[in-house]
C-alpha positions in Angstrom: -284.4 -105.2 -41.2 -286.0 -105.2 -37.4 -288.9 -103.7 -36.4 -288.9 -100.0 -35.4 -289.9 -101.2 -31.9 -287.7 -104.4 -31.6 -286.5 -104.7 -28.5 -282.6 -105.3 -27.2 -283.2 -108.7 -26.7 -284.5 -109.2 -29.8 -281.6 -107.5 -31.7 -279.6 -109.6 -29.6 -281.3 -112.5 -30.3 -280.3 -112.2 -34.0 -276.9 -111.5 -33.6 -276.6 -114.6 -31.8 -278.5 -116.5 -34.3 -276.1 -115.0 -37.6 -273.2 -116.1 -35.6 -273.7 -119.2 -34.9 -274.3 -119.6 -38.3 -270.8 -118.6 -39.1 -271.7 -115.2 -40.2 -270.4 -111.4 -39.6 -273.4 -109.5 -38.5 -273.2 -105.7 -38.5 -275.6 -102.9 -36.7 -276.4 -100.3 -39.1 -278.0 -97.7 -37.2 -280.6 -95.6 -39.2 -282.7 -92.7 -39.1 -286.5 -94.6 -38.1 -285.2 -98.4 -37.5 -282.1 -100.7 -37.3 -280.8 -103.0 -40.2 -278.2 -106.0 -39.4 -275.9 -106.4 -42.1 -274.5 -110.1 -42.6 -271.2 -110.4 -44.3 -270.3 -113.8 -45.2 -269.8 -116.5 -48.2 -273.3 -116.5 -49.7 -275.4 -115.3 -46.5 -278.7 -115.3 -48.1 -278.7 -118.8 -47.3 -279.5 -118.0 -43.7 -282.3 -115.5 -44.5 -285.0 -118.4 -43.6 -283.9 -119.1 -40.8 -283.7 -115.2 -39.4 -286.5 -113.6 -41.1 -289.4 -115.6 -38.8 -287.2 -114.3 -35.8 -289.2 -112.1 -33.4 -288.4 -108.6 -34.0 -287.8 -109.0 -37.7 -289.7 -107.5 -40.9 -287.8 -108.5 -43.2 -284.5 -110.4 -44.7 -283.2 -108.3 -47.7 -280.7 -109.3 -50.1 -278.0 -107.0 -51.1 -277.6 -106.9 -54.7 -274.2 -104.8 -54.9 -270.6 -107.2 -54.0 -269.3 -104.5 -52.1 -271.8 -103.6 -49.0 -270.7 -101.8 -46.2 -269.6 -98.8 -48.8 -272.9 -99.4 -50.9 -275.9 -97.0 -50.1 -278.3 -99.9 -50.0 -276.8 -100.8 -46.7 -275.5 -97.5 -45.7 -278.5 -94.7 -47.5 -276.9 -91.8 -45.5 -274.0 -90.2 -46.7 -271.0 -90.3 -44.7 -269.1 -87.2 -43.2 -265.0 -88.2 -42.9 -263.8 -85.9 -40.0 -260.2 -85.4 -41.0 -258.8 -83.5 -37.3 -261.7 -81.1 -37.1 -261.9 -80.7 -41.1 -265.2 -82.3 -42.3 -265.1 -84.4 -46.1 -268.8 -84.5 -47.5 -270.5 -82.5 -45.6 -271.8 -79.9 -48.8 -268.3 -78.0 -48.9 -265.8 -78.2 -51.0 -262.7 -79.4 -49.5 -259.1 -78.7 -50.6 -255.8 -80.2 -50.0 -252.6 -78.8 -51.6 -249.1 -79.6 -51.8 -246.1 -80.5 -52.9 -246.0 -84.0 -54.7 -243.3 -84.9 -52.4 -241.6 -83.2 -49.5 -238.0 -82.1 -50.5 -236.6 -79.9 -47.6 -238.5 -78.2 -44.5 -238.0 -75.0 -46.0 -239.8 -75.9 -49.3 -242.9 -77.6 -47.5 -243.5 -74.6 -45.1 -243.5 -72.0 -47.6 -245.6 -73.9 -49.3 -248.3 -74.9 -46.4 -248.1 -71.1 -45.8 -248.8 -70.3 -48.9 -252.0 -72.3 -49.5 -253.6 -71.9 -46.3 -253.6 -68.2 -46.9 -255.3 -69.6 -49.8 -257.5 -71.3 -48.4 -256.6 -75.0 -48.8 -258.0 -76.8 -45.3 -255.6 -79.8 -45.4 -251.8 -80.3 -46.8 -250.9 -82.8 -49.4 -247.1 -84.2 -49.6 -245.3 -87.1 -50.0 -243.0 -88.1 -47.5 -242.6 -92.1 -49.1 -242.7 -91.8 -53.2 -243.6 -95.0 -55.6 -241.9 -94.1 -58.3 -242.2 -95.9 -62.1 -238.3 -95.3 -61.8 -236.2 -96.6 -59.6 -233.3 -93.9 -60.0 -236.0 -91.4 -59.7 -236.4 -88.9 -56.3 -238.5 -91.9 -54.1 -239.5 -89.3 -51.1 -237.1 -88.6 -47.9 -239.3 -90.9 -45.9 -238.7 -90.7 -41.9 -237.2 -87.3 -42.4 -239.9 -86.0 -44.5 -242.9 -87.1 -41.8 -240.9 -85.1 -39.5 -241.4 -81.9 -42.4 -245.1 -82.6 -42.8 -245.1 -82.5 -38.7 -243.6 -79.2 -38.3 -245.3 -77.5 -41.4 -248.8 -78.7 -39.5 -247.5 -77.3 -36.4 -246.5 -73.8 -38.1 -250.1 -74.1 -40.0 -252.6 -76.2 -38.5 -253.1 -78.0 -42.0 -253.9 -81.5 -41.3 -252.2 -83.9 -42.8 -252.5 -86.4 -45.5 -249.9 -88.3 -47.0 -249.0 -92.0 -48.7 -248.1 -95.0 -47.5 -246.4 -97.8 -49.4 -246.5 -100.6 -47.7 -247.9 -102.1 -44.6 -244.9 -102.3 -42.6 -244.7 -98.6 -42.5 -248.2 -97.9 -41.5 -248.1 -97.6 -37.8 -244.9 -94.3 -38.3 -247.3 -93.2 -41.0 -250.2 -93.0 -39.1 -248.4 -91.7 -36.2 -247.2 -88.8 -38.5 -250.2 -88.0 -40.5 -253.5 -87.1 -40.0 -255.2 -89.3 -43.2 -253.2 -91.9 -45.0 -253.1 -91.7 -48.9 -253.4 -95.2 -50.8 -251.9 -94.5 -54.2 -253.3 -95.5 -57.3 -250.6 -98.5 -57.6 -251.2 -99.8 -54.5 -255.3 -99.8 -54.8 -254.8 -103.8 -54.9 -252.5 -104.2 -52.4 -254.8 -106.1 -50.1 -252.4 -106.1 -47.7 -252.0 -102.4 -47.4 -255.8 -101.9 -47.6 -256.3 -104.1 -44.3 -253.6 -102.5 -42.6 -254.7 -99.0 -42.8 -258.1 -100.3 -42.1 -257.0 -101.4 -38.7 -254.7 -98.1 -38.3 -257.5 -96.0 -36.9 -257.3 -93.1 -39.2 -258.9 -91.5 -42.1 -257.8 -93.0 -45.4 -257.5 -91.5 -49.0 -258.0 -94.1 -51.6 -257.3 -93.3 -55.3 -258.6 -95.4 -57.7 -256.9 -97.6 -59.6 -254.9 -97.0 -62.7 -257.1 -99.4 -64.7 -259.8 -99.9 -62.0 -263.6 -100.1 -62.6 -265.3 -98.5 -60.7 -266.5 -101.8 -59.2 -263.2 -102.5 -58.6 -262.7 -99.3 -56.9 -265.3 -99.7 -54.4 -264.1 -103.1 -53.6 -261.4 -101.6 -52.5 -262.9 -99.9 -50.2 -264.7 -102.5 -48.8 -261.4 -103.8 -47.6 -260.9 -101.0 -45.4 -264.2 -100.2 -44.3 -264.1 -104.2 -43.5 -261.3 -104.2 -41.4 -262.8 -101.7 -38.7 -261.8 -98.5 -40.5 -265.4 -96.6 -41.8 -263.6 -93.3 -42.7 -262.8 -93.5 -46.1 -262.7 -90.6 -48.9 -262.8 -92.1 -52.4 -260.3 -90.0 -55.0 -260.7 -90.2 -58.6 -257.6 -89.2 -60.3 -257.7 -90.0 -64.0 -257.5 -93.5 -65.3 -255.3 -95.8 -68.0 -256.5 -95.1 -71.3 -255.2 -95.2 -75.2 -254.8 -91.2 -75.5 -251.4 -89.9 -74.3 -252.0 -86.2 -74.8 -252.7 -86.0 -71.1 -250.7 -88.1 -68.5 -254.0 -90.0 -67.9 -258.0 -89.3 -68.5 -260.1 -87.8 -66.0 -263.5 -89.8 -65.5 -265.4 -87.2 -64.4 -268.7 -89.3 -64.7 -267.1 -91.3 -61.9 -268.2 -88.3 -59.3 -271.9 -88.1 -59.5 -271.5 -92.6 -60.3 -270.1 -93.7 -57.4 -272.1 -91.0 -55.1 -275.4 -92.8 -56.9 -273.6 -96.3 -55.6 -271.9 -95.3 -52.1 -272.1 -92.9 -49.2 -268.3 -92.2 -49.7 -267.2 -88.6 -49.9 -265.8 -88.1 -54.0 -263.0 -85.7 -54.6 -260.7 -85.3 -57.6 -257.4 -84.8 -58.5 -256.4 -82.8 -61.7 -252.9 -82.7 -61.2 -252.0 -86.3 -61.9 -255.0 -86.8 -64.2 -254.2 -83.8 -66.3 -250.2 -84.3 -66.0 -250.2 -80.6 -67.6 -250.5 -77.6 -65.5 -252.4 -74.9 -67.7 -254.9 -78.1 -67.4 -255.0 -78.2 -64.0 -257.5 -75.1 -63.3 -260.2 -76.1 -66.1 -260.5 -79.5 -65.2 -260.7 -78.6 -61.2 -263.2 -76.6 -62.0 -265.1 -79.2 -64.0 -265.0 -81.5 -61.0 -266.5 -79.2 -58.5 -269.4 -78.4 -61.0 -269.4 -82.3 -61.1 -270.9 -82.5 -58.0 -266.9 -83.4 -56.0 -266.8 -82.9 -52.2 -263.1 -82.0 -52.9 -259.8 -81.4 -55.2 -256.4 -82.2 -54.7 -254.1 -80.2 -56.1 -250.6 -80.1 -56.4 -248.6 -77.0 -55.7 -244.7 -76.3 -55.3 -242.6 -73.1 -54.8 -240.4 -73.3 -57.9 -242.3 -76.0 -60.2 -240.2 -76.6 -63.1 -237.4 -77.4 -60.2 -239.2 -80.1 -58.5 -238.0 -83.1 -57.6 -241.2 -84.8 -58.9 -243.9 -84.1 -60.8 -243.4 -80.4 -62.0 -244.9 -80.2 -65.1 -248.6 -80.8 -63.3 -247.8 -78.2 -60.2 -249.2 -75.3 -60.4 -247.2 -72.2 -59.0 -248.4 -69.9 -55.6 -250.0 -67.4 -57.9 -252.1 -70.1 -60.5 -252.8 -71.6 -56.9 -254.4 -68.2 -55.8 -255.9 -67.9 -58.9 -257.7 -70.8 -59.2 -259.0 -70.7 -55.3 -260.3 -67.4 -56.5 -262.3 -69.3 -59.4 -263.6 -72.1 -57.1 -265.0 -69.9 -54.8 -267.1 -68.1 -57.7 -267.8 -71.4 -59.1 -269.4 -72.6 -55.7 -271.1 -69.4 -55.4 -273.0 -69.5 -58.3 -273.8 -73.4 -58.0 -276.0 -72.5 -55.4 -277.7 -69.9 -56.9 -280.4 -70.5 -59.0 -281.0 -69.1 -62.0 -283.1 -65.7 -62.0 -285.8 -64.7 -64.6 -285.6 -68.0 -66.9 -288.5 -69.3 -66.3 -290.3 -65.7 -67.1 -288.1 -65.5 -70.7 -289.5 -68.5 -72.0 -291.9 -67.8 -75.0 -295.6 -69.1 -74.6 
């Protein structure tokens, strides 16, 4: 932690000093004075020899093993600017789609249909991991080229998955946010590639992730030079099979007590059930979620993937209609309570 008034030379100095060392140091810019993070294999071990430097208060241990996504490096929250559409910033964001992208003529109608809605960014899958392999696995080039048009016809932004790291550069060049999927949360591979692709990136968690594990992930995109990063929890491996997974809702207001990462959720794949969908999106923005993802599809119960969770144009209009109530009255307060009280 340097002094408010430490001098460029003195920042400088320290730098120098945490390299030669063998260390990573960081800037981390903040509101009244600077902070250097060092990343490193056990970095408290140069905290004698930095904390006597001139310009320095103090040498502060991290506590957390992920940092650069932890609040007690980063204590402001982030904003994720997704081309002009802002992620954490106090509104609710939502994105809504197709689970994948079957024909231009399906993804249009659909993009048209839920930015009338109000959706601000437009979910599909152009490149599908499938449990299956003789299941519908996305039309991959051809489908980018879909997502492309229906943003052009729209002005949704984009975000879609990416499977593997070979295919992140025509991904990237396609979309406007790259989707990590819940299987590939622990593909360290993919996680540094799209950390060095340069744009904003949508990480699921894990099908059997902590949340510790989550964040970790994370870290290895916000380590490779990529800070934009919006955390999505989307239900998690558990013993109950009446829904396709269980929604943690308690991770929402968790990890926004652990890291300045924007939260959102996604019902559709934690539910697995459509007349599920609405409750549980609901649920999430009273749990305090920056956004929902929800999946929507012209003729549900003939998609090529993922049907049963879609919800149809007009349970899509419905539910916008309930989420804009909801955030209405969230901030509200209550009127005349404290007056009814007896005594």
């Amino acid at each position: 932690m340097m002094n408010a008034q430490a001098t460029p030379a003195e920042i400088a100095n320290v730098m120098t000093h945490v390299r030669a060392r063998g260390y990573k140091p960081i800037e981390l810019p903040g509101a009244d004075r600077l902070a250097i993070g060092v990343l490193g294999t056990n970095p408290s071990a140069i905290r004698d020899a930095v904390v006597a430097l001139p310009g320095v208060v103090a040498a502060i241990p991290v506590s957390k093993p992920y940092k650069m996504v932890g609040l007690e490096w980063h204590p402001e929250r982030s904003v994720i600017d997704v081309a002009g559409v802002r992620i954490g910033d106090g509104s609710l964001t939502v994105a809504a789609g197709p689970c994948a992208v079957e024909s231009e003529t399906q993804l249009v109608d659909t993009a048209t249909h839920v930015a009338a809605a109000g959706a601000s960014l437009l979910r599909g899958g152009a490149y599908k991991p499938r449990s299956s392999p003789y299941s519908f696995r996305g039309l991959g080039a051809e489908g980018l080229e879909h997502l492309q048009r229906a943003r052009e016809l729209t002005g949704l932004p984009v975000v879609t998955e990416v499977l593997a790291p070979a295919d992140v550069a025509a991904v990237a060049d396609a979309a406007d946010m790259l989707q990590v999927g819940t299987r590939n949360a622990q593909n360290f591979s993919l996680l540094e590639a799209v950390g060095e692709a340069g744009k904003p990136v949508l990480l699921k968690r894990g099908l059997s992730s902590t949340v510790e594990e989550w964040l970790l992930s994370a870290e290895y995109v916000v380590s490779h030079g990529n800070p934009d990063v919006v955390l999505c929890e989307r239900g998690i491996r558990t013993f109950e099979t009446g829904t396709r997974n269980t929604l943690d809702l308690s991770a929402v207001p968790l990890v926004q007590s652990l890291s300045h990462l924007p939260v959102i959720v996604d019902p559709s794949h934690a539910t697995g059930h459509r007349h599920l969908v609405p409750s549980m999106a609901l649920a999430a923005v009273a749990a305090g979620a920056d956004g929902l993802l929800i999946e929507v599809h012209p003729s549900p119960d003939e998609a090529l993937s993922d049907g049963p969770q879609s919800l149809t144009f007009e349970q899509f209009d419905l539910l916008m209609n309930d989420v804009r109530r909801l955030v209405t009255a969230l901030r509200h307060q209550l009127v005349g309570v404290a007056s009814q009280r007896p005594g």
